[in-house]
Phi, psi and omega in degrees: 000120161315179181277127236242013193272334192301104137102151202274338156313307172275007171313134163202145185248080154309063183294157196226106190226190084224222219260169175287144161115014191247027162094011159346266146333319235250302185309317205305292172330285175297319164309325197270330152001264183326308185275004186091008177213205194257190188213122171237138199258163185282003186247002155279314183282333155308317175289341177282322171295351191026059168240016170259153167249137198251194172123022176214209163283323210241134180257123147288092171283116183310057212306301156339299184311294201282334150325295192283330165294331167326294184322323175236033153280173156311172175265130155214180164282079200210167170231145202231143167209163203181074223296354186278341186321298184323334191249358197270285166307131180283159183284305200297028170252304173314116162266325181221156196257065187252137166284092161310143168250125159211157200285119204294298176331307177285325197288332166307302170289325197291319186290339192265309239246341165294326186105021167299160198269189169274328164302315178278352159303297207270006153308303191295314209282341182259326173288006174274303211307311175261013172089024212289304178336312176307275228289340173289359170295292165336310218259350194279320221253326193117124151279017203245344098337318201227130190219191191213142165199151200263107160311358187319283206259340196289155168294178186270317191303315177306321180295288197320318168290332177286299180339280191324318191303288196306310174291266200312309192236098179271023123303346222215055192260141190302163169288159195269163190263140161243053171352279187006311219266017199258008198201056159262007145277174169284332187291304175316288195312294179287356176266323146351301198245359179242205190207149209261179196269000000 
């Protein structure tokens, strides 16, 4: 399929969101490829809107702020990502949602092995473990939107290939992820959320 930007019908928002460390950045690119438009990521576009403030590791965005420019920006076709999308994006702007995933443990390694401080390892690996990004996605977006795939293992083209599959046949959506039932001790939980001395 060509590029999908000809004509204000086919004008669309794809968003890509989850916990940090699940292929975002990585994923994003290659969806829009596939689809033909552009890729924008929110924390560029916050700093083009100058509504984020950086000067720390984390540029602090201003979401409300980056909402409404979004809102009276032009229309274009593109797919934007970001964890912040649930709080950015407007529903009615969005055609399709996908939550990246990944199994809190890897997601844990990928993050450690980034230079993450430790506190924000176990902040991000728990907002995986319950999943908080999916559900403010669900809840911003809709479930006739938003959906989820898991990335623990897929290569990027592959996670890419679904997003695409899954946006074309909005039939053919995965069943949602539960961690939880993969740490259901305590002994798992604390070793999961802690770092050993």
């Amino acid at each position: 399929m060509g590029p999908e930007t000809s004509g204000r019908q086919s004008l669309r928002t794809i968003g890509i969101t989850g916990t940090p460390g699940v292929g975002k950045k990585t994923i994003a690119p290659l969806v829009a490829q596939k689809l033909g438009v552009a890729c924008l990521s929110l924390n560029e576009l916050a700093e083009g809107f100058k509504v984020a403030k950086t000067g720390s590791d984390d540029a602090e965005v201003d979401t409300a702020a980056l909402r409404r420019k979004i809102e009276e920006g032009p229309r274009i076709g593109a797919v934007i990502y970001g964890h912040l999308l649930p709080y950015a994006i407007p529903r009615k702007m969005a055609s399709s949602v996908a939550v990246l995933r990944c199994n809190p443990s890897i997601l844990k390694n990928r993050l450690s092995a980034r230079g993450y401080p430790k506190q924000k390892i176990v902040d991000n690996v728990e907002a995986e473990l319950i999943g908080l990004v999916s559900a403010e996605s669900f809840r911003a977006f809709g479930r006739e939107k938003t959906f989820e795939v898991d990335a623990t293992s897929a290569t990027p083209y592959g996670a890419a290939n679904e997003i695409v599959s899954v946006i074309r046949d909005r039939t053919n959506r995965p069943e949602r992820l539960d961690w939880t039932a993969n740490y259901g001790s305590g002994e798992k939980l604390r070793s999961l959320l802690s770092f050993g001395s």
